[in-house]
C-alpha positions in Angstrom: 79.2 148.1 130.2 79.4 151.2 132.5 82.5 152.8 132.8 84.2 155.2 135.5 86.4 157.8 136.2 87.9 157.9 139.9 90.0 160.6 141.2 91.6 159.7 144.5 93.1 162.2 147.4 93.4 164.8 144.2 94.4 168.6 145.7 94.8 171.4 143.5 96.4 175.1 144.6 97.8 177.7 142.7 100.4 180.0 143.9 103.9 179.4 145.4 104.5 182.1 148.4 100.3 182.4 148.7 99.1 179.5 148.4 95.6 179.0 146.6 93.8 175.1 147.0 91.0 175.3 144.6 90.5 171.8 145.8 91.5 169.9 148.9 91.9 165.8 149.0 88.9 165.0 147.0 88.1 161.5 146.2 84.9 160.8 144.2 84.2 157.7 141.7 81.6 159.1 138.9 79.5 156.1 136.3 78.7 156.4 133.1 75.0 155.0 133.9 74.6 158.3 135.7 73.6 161.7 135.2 75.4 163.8 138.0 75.6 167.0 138.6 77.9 169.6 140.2 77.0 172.4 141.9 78.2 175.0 144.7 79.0 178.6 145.0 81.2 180.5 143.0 85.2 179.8 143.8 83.8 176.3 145.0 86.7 174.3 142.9 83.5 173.1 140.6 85.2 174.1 137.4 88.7 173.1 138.2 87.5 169.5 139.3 86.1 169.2 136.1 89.2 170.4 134.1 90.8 167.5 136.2 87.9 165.0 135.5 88.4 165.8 131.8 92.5 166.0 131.8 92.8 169.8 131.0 94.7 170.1 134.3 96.5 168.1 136.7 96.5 167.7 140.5 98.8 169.1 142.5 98.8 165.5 144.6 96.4 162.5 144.1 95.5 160.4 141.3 92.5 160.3 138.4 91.5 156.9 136.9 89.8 156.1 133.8 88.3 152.8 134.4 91.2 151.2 136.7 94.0 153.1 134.3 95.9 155.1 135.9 96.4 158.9 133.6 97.3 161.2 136.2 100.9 160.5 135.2 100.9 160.5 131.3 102.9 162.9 129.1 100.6 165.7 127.6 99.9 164.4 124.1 99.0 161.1 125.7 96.5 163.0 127.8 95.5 164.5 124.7 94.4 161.3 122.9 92.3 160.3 126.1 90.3 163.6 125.8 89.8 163.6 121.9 88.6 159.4 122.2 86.5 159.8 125.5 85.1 163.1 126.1 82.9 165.2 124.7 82.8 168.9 125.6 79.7 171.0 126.1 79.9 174.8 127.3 77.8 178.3 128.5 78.7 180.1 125.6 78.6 177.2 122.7 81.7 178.0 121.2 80.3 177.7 117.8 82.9 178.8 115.2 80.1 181.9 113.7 81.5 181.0 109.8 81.0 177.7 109.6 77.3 176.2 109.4 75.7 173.8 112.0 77.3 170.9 109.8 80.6 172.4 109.6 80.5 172.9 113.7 79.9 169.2 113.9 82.8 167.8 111.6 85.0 170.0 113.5 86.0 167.4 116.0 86.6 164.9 113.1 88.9 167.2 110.8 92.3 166.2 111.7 91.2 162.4 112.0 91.4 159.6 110.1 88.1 157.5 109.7 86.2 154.8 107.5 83.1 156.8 106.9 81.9 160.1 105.4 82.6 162.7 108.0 79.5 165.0 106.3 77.3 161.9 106.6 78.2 161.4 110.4 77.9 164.8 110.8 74.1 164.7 109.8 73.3 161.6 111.5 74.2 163.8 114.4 72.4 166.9 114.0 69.2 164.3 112.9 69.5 162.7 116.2 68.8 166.3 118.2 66.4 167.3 115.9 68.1 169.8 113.6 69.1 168.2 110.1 67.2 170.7 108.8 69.5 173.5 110.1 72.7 171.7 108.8 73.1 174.4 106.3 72.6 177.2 108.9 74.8 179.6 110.5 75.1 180.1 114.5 73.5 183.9 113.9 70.5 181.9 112.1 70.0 179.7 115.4 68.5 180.5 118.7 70.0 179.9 121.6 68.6 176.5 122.2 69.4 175.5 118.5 73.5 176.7 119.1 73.6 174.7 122.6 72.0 171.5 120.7 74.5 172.0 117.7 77.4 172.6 120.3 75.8 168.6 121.8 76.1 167.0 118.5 79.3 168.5 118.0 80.7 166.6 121.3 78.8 163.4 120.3 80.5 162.8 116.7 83.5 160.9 118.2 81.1 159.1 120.1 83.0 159.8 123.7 82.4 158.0 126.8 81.5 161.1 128.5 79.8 164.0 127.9 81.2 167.2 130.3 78.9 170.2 130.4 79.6 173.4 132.2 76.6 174.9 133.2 74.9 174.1 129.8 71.8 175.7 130.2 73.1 179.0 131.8 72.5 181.2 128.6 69.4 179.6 128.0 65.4 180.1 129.4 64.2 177.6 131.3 62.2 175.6 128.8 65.4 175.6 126.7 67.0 174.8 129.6 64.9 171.8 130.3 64.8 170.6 126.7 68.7 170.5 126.8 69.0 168.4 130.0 66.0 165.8 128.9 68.2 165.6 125.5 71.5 165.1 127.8 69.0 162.6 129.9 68.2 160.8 126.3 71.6 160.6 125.7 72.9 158.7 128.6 69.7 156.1 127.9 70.4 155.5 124.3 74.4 155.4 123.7 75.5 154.7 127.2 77.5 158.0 127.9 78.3 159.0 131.4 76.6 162.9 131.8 78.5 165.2 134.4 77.3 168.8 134.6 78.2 171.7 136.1 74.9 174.3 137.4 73.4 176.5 139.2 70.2 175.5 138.2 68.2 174.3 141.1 65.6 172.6 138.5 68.0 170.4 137.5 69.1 168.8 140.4 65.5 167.6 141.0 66.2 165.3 138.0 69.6 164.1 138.6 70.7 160.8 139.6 73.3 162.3 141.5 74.2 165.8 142.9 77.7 166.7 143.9 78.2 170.1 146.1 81.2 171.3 146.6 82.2 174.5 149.1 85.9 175.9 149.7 87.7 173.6 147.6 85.7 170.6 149.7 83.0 168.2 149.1 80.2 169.0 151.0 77.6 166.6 149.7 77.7 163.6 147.9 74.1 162.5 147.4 72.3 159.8 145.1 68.6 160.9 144.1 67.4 157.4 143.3 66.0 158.1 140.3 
């Protein structure tokens, strides 16, 4: 079943006497059965659309749906619950925690949860799925770059989320990395249904999209399906 996330009229500022709108009455409705991606320049609103896509902030005005529920209203810890069950979090820099192995990285996530299977076992499944099982024992110095970005993807998979939200994933990485990471994304959505939105620069990537978003000034400027 494909699922969505609609945000409707949301506006975003900062300031009080000089006003900032980092976004400005955008309405876009996002599918899990889609890969979309978006892009603009810097001071766009591209990041702070997806900290509201994901719950991190809130608008200033407007409303954000997860599949017909309203959230834009809940209390913070209730917000909290919707991020740790439906997304999954995939950054530049990895955030890999440098003393704790690949395996370790993964359960992370799962710690402070209470579930009906082997957390170390899930954990593997995971790193087996991208292709690293055998660096479960390794340390983020012992990986490349490509390695800690694929870790740093089964680490936002072990709850199994709804959505996967990348900021520009394969900005520390070269471009076959780069590609590698966005076909595994790709894989991703195919196999387990996951909804992929991404944040870029990378002008490769949006020939492979099935949808590019560009924002400009806080405003959508392009809304375009690929048909792929």
């Amino acid at each position: 079943m494909s699922r969505t996330i609609h945000i409707k009229d949301v506006t975003k500022s900062y300031g009080e006497e000089n006003i900032f709108y980092a976004l400005k009455n955008i309405t876009l409705s996002f599918k899990s059965d889609e890969i979309t991606l978006i892009t603009g320049p810097s001071g766009s609103g591209k990041s702070t659309l997806l900290n509201i896509i994901s719950t991190l902030e809130s608008p200033a005005s407007g409303d954000v749906f997860y599949d017909s529920k309203r959230i834009s209203h809940l209390k913070a810890d209730e917000l909290a619950n919707i991020r740790s069950q439906k997304i999954g979090f995939v950054f530049q820099q990895f955030h890999l925690l440098p003393n704790l192995t690949a395996m370790e990285n993964v359960i992370v996530p799962l710690l402070h949860r209470k579930v009906d299977f082997d957390k170390q076992k899930k954990a593997l499944e995971m790193l087996e799925s991208i292709g690293l099982a055998d660096k479960a024992q390794s340390f983020p110095s012992q990986l490349s770059g490509g390695q800690q970005q694929r870790v740093a993807i089964a680490r936002a998979l072990v709850t199994h989320p709804d959505w996967i939200l990348a900021d520009e994933p394969t900005g520390n990485l070269d471009s076959v990395n780069g590609q590698k990471i966005y076909e595994l994304l790709s894989n991703i959505k195919k196999d387990r249904g996951c909804g992929i939105i991404i944040i870029t620069h990378d002008p490769s990537l949006m020939e492979k999209a099935d949808r590019v978003i560009e924002l400009k000034d806080g405003m959508l400027r392009q809304d375009l399906l690929t048909g792929r």
